[in-house]
C-alpha positions, 0 to 999 in steps of 0.5 A, spaced: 458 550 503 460 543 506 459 537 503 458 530 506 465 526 506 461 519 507 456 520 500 454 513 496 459 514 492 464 514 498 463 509 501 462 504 495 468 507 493 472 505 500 466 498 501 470 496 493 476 498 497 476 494 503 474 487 498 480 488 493 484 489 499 482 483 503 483 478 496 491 481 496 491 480 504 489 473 503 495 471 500 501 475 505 501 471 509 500 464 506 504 464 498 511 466 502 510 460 506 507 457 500 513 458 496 518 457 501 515 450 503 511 447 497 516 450 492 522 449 496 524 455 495 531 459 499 528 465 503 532 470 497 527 467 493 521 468 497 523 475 497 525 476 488 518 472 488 514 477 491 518 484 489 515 481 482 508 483 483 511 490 485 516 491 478 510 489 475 506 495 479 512 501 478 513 500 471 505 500 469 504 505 474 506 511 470 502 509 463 496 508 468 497 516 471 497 519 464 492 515 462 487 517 468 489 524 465 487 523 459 481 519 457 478 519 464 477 514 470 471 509 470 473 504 465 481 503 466 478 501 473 474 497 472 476 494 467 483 493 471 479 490 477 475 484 472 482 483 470 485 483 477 479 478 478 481 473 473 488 472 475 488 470 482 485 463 477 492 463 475 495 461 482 491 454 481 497 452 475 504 456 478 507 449 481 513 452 479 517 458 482 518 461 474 511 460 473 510 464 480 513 469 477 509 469 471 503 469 475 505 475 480 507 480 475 502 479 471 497 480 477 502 486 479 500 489 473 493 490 475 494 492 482 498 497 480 492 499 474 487 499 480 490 502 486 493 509 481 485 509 479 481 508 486 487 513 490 485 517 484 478 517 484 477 517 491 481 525 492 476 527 487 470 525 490 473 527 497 472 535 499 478 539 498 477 541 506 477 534 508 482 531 505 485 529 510 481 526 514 477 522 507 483 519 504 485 517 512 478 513 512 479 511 505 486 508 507 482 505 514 479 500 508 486 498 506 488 497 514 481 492 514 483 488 508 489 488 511 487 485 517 482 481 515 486 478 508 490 474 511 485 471 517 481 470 511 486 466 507 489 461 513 482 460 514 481 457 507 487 455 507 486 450 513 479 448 511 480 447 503 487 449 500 491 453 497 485 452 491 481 453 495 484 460 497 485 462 490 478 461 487 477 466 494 480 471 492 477 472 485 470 471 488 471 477 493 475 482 487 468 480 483 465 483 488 470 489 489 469 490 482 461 491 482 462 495 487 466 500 484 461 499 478 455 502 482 459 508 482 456 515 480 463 518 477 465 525 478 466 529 472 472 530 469 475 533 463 480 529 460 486 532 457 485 530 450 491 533 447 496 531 452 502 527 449 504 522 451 513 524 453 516 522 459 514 529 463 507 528 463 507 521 465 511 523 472 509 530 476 516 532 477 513 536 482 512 531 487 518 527 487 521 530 493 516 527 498 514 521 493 522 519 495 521 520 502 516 515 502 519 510 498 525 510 503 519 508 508 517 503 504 524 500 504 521 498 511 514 496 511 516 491 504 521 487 509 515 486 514 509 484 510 512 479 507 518 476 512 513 477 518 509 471 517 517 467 517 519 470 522 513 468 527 514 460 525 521 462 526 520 464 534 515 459 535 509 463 534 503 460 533 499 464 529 503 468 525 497 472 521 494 475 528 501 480 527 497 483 521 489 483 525 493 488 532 498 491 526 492 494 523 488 496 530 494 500 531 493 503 523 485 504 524 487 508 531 492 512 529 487 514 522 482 516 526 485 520 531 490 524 525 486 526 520 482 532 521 489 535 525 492 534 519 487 538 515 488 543 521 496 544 522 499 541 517 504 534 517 510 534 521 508 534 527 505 527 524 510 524 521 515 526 525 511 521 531 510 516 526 517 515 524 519 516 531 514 510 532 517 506 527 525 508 529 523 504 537 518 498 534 523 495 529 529 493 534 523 492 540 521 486 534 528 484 533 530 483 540 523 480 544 523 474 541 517 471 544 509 473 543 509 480 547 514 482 543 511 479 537 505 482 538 506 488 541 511 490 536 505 490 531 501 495 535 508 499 535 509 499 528 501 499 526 501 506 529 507 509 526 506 507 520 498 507 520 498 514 516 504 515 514 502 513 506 495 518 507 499 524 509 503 523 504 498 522 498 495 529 501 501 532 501 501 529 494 494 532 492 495 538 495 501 540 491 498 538 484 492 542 480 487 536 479 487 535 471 494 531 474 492 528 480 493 521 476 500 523 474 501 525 482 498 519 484 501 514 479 509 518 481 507 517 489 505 510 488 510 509 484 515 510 489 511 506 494 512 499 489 520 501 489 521 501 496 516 495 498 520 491 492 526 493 495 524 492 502 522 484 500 530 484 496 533 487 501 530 483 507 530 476 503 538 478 502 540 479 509 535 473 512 538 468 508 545 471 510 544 473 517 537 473 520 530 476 519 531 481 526 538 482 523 534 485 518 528 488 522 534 492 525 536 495 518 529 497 517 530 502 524 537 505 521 532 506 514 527 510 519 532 514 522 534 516 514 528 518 512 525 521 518 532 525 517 530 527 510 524 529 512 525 535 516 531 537 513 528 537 505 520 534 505 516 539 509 520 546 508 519 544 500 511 542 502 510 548 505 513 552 499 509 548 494 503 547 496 497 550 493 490 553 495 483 548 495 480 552 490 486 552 485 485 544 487 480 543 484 
């Protein structure tokens, strides 16, 4: 029997989604510049400042992993979204560069919370045969917030400040959470005897593909959080438009790639991705005028467009689904540290070098990764993966 992708508690789930992802977004493009300028802060720090909220995610990922394991999913979701809401107010007294940190790690803790929760439950309300194409669409809703948060974050900017900013973002995280509030979730038998050690709150079995996507990550960290610098650095006008085409090239390559991941499986994908991601890095660090500026986003928006959902898939399909939290928090784990890295590693050769300089390393990190995926991740998928009906 085939059941329907798109049901009430999908789309609620992809809807809450798309609005915490947009309240995220709105600040990339806005707070480096607002450390940077208002702050008076080095480019070394922009980057320390931003790896904070990813520290903060890494170290309580596992924690919610075990938790989604043992006790359940609705409450330590909804709970981490009424939190996530209440802390973009503390942006409001951040004058201060230790304050900031204060500020964004304590806000990391909670995205950290939220993302292992809402991956999680969406791969339960996913059917096992489509999950591909139903965690590529969920992700088309963090492509949106994507797209859309940082639009959305200029233009409050503009017209009301950075207050003004801050206090919408925690209107649309008050939104996202009465969305995943109305959800009808799945039943779920949690592991109540399951002890609290370090091997139940990792799926070592995922560690291979999840390091694999940290190496990529490396590189996705360093362009969200410079990209915005890098436009005012070349004359940009606009910088926060890199993010709107970034994500049309995202949602193009989702919508095209799911249900070929469902039939044949991730290499070929992933190896078309970071081939994408090898040629877009110099062509942004080379062609420093707008048709470089943009293209390059349409270019790395394609490749890295389903680079995290194949990954996460693949995650699933390795695991039974009483450790689908372990599994998500571990891969998403691997995300965070590569995104921290990224933004540290960026910000050291910036300030050292030059941000192209920099976007051309994240090419050499490509070649790596696309290197160890041929050589180790794909044969190790294929050998470990297991059927739908043990999935579930």
């Amino acid at each position: 029997m085939e059941f329907k992708l798109w049901n009430r508690n999908f789309t609620l789930l992809t809807l809450s989604n798309f609005f915490m992802c947009s309240a995220y977004y709105s600040l990339i493009s806005t707070l480096p510049v607002y450390i940077s300028v208002e702050l008076h802060s080095p480019k070394s720090v922009v980057g320390l400042v931003l790896a904070s909220y990813i520290v903060a995610a890494v170290l309580v990922r596992p924690l919610a992993g075990f938790g989604l394991d043992k006790y359940g999913r609705k409450t330590i979701f909804i709970a981490s979204l009424l939190f996530y809401a209440l802390i973009f107010n503390g942006y409001l007294v951040a004058w201060t560069v230790a304050v900031m940190i204060v500020v964004r790690f304590t806000h990391g803790l909670t995205w950290g919370l939220i993302t292992t929760s809402n991956s999680t439950v969406a791969v339960d309300i996913i059917p096992p045969e489509k999950r591909g194409q139903g965690i590529g669409y969920f992700g088309v809703s963090t492509t949106l917030g994507m797209a859309l948060g940082p639009v959305i974050g200029s233009f409050i900017l503009l017209h009301g400040g950075y207050s003004a900013m801050f206090l919408a973002g925690f209107a649309i995280s008050l939104a996202s959470m009465a969305m995943a509030a109305s959800i009808r979730y799945p039943y779920h038998t949690p592991l109540k005897n399951l002890e609290f050690k370090t091997s139940n709150l990792f799926e070592t079995k995922t560690l291979l593909p999840s390091l694999n996507l940290l190496l990529i990550m490396i590189t996705y960290g360093g362009v969200v959080s410079f990209i915005a610098l890098y436009g005012r650095e070349i004359g940009i006008g606009n910088p926060s438009g890199f993010f709107l085409i970034y994500a049309t090239g995202v949602i193009g390559a989702r919508f095209s790639s799911g249900k070929f991941f469902d039939r044949h499986g991730p290499k070929m994908i992933l190896m078309v991705c970071l081939s994408l991601l090898i040629i877009g890095f110099p062509f942004l660090a080379f062609i420093k005028n707008s048709f470089g500026f943009y293209g390059a986003a349409v270019i790395l928006g394609f490749g890295n467009g389903v680079v995290f959902p194949t990954f996460q898939a693949m995650t699933n399909n390795m695991v039974l689904q009483n450790r689908r939290g372990a599994a998500n928090s571990t891969l998403f784990a691997a995300v965070d540290i590569g995104m921290g890295l990224g933004m540290v590693i960026t910000g050291t050769i910036a300030q050292r070098f030059s941000i192209s300089s920099a976007f051309l390393v994240c090419a050499a990190i490509c070649i790596v990764a696309l290197a160890f995926f041929l050589v180790y991740t794909s044969g190790y998928y294929q050998r470990n993966k297991v059927t739908g009906e043990l999935v579930n």
